[in-house]
C-alpha positions as CSV (number, residue, x, y, z in Angstrom):
1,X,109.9,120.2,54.9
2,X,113.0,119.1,56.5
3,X,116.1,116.3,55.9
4,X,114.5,113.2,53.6
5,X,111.7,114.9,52.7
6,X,112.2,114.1,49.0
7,X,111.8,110.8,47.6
8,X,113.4,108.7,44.6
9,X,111.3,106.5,42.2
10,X,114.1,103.6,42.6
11,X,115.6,102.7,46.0
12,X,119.7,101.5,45.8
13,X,123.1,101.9,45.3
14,X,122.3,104.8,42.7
15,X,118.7,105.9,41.9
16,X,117.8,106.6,38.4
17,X,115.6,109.2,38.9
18,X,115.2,111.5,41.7
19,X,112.0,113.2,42.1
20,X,113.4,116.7,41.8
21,X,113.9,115.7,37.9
22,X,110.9,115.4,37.3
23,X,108.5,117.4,39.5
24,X,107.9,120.1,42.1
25,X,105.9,121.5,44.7
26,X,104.3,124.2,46.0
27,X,102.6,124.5,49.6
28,X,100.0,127.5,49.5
29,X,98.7,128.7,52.4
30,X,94.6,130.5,52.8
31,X,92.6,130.5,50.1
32,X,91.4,133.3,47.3
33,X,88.3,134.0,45.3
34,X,90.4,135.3,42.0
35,X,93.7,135.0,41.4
36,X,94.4,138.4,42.2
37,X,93.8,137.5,46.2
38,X,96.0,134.3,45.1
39,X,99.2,136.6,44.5
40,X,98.9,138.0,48.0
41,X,98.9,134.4,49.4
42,X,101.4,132.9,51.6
43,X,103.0,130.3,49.1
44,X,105.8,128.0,49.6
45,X,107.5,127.3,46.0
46,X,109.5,124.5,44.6
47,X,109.8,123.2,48.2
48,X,111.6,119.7,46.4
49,X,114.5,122.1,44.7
50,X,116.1,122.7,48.0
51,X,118.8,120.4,49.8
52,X,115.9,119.7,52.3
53,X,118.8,120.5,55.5
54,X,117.1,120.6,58.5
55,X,115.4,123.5,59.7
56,X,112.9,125.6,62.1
57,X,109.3,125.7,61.5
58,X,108.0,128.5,59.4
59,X,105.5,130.4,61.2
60,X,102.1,131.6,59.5
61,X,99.7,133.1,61.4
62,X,95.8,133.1,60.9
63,X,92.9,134.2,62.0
64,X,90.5,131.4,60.4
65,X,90.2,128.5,59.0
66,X,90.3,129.3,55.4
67,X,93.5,131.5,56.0
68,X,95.0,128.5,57.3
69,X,94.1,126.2,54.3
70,X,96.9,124.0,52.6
71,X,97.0,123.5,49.2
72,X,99.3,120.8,48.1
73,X,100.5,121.8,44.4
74,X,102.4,118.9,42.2
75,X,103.6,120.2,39.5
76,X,105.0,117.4,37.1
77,X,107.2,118.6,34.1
78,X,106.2,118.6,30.4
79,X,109.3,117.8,29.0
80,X,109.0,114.6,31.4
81,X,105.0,113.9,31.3
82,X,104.1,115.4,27.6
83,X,103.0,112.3,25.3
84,X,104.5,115.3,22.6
85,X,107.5,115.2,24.3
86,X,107.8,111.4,25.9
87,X,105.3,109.4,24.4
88,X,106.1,106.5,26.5
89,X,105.2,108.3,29.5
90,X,101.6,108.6,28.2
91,X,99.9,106.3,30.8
92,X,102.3,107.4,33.9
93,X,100.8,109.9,36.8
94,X,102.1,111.4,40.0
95,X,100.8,110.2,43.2
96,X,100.2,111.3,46.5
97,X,100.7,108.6,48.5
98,X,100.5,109.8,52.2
99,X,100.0,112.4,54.1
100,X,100.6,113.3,57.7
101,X,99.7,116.1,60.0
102,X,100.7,116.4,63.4
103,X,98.4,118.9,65.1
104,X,99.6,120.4,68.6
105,X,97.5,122.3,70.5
106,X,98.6,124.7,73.9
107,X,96.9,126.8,76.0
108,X,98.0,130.5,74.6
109,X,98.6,129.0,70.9
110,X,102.3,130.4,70.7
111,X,104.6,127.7,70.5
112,X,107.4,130.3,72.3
113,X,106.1,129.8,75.8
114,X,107.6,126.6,76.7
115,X,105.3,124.1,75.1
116,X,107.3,121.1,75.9
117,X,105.2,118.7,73.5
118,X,106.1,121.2,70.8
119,X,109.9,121.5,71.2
120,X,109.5,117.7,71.8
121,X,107.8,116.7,68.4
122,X,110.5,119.1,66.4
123,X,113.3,117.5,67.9
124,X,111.9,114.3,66.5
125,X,111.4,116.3,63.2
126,X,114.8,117.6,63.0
127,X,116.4,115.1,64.5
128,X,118.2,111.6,63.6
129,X,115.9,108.3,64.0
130,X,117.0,104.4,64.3
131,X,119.2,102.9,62.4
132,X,117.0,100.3,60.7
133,X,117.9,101.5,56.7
134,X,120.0,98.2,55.7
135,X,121.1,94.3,56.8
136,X,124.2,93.5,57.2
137,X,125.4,93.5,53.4
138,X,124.5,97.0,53.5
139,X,121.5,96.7,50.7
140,X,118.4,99.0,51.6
141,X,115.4,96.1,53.0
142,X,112.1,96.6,53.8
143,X,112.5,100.8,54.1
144,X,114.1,103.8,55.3
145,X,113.7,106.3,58.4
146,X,113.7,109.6,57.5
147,X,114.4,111.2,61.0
148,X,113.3,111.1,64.5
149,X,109.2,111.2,63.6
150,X,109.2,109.1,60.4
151,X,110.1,106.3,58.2
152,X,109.4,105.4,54.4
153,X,108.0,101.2,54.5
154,X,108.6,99.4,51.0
155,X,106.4,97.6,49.6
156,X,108.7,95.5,47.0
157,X,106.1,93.7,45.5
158,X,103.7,96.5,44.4
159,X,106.5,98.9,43.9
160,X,105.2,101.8,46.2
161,X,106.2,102.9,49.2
162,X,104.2,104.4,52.1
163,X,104.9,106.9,54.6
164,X,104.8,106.2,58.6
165,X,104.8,107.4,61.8
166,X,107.4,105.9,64.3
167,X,106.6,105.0,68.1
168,X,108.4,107.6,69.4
169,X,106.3,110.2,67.4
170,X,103.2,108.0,68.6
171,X,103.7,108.1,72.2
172,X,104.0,111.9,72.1
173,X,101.1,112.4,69.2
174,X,98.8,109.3,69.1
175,X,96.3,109.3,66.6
176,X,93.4,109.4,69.7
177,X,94.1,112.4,71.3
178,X,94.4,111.6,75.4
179,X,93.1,112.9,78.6
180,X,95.2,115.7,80.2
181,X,96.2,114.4,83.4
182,X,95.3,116.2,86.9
183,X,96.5,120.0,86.5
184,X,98.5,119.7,83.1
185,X,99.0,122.5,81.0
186,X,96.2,122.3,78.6
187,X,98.2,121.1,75.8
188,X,97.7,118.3,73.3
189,X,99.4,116.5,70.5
190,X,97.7,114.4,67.9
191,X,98.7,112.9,64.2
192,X,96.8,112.5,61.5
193,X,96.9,110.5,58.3
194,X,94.7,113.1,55.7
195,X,96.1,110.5,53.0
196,X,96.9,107.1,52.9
197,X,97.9,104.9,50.5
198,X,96.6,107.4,48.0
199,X,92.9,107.6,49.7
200,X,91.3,109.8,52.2
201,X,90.3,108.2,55.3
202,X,87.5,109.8,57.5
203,X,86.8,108.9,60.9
204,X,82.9,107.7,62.0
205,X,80.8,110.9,61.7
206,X,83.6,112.7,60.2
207,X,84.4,114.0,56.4
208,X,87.8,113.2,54.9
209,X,90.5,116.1,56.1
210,X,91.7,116.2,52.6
211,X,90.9,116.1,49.0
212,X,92.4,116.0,45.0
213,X,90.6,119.5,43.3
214,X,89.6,119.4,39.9
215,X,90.0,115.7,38.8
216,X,88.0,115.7,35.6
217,X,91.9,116.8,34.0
218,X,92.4,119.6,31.4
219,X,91.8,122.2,34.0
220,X,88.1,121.4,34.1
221,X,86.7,122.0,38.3
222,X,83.2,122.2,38.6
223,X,81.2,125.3,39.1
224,X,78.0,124.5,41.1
225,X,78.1,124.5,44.6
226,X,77.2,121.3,45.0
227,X,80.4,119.6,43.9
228,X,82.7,117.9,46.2
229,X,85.4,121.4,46.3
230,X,82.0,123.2,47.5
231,X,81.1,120.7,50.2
232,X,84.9,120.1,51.1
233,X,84.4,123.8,51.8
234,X,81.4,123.3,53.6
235,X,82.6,120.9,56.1
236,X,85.4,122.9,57.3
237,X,83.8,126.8,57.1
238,X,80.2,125.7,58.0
239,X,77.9,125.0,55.6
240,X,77.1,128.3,53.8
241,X,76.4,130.2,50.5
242,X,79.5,132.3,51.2
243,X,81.6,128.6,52.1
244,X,80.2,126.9,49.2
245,X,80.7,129.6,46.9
246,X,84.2,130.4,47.8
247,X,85.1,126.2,47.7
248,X,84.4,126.6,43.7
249,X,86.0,130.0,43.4
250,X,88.7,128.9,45.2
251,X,89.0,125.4,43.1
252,X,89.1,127.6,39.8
253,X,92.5,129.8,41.0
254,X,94.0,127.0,41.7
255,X,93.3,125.0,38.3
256,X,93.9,128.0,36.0
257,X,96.9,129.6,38.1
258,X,98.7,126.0,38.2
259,X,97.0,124.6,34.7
260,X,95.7,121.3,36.7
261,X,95.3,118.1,34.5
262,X,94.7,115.3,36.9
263,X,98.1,113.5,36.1
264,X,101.2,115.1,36.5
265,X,100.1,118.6,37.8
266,X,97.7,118.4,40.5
267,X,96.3,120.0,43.7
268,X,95.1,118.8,47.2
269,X,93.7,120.7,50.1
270,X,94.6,119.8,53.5
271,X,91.9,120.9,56.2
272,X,93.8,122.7,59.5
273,X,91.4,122.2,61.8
274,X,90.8,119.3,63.8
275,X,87.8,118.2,65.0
């Protein structure tokens, strides 16, 4: 999470509400079968009650797929959300809108040995983009950039705004991953949209590289391996008994450790790999 990384409900002079009010995040790394295992997990907390200044990547190494599994935990507040508390919030949700990966793969996997598309990409990252935030009277337009790699796009109209990729993340990371030229390093960098305008797209032959867990609300996941957390599971472990049953294990931690509702606290998994 760096510089920008949290966003207001109303764009302006002064903003009304800024997200940090209202709700929080936490990025959990791997996944558990109790939520015993969950404690010894690598979890990133409240990563919106920071001032977001830019900073290095954090480093978390794995040896499999489902030790490298991102959770994506939004944690709305009661006092906020509670029809108890604010009734007229009753019918209001959080969304996730987009998200974006950028997956960059070298030769020896350590991102120390002078893997120029790495240092490349996180000085877009970490860096300061173009200057396209306001016209000439100074009012915000049609969006803001968020650094080097990014920008927010407004849509007025609908009152959402989406998350993009600029050209000069693009022609480093393209969404098609290219050919290495002649004797290149074997190195590659591709991005990924695992949600977009608050769906999952999938490429042809492919499953969706992410997923909401237990959306029936009031904690409720489902518990037979057929459900969509056991073939989520499935697609990225192999399909298996030990995949399957560890998909609706998993799904359960998460739901009673963070008290899931399917409004304003909710929980995504983000698949690692890329296919």
């Amino acid at each position: 999470v760096v510089a920008g990384g949290v966003n207001i409900f109303c764009d302006g002079f002064t903003s009304k509400t800024d997200l940090r009010d209202v709700a929080d995040a936490d990025i959990v790394v791997g996944s558990a079968s109790s939520l015993d295992e969950l404690t010894r997990l690598r979890i990133k907390a409240n990563v919106t009650s920071t001032q977001l200044n830019s900073q290095g990547p954090t480093e978390i190494n794995s040896d499999s797929i489902e030790a490298g599994l991102m959770t994506l935990v939004i944690k709305g507040s009661d006092s906020y959300f509670d029809p108890a508390t604010n009734p007229g919030l009753s019918d209001v949700s959080v969304e996730l809108e987009d998200v974006i990966t950028i997956h960059i793969m070298d030769e020896d996997g350590d991102s120390s040995s002078g893997a120029t598309v790495f240092d490349d990409v996180m000085t877009l990252i970490t860096g300061t983009g173009p200057d396209d935030n306001s016209d000439t009277n100074g009012l915000i337009t049609d969006g803001y950039t968020l650094n080097g790699a990014f920008k927010f796009t407004i849509d007025r109209s609908a009152q959402r705004a989406h998350l993009e990729p600029l050209s000069a993340l693009l022609a480093l990371c393209p969404f098609n991953p290219t050919r290495p030229n002649g004797n290149m390093l074997m190195e590659t960098c591709v991005t990924r949209r695992d949600v977009r305008y608050r769906n999952y797209p999938w490429r042809n032959g492919a499953k969706s590289t992410a997923m909401e867990i237990c959306t029936a609300g009031a904690g409720t996941c489902a518990t037979t391996t057929n459900s969509d957390e056991a073939d989520f599971f499935a697609t990225i472990l192999g399909d298996s008994t030990y995949a399957r049953e560890l998909g609706v294990a998993y799904a359960g931690v998460i739901s009673s450790a963070y008290t899931l509702n399917g409004r304003y606290r909710r929980a995504y998994w983000i698949n690692p790999g890329y296919e």
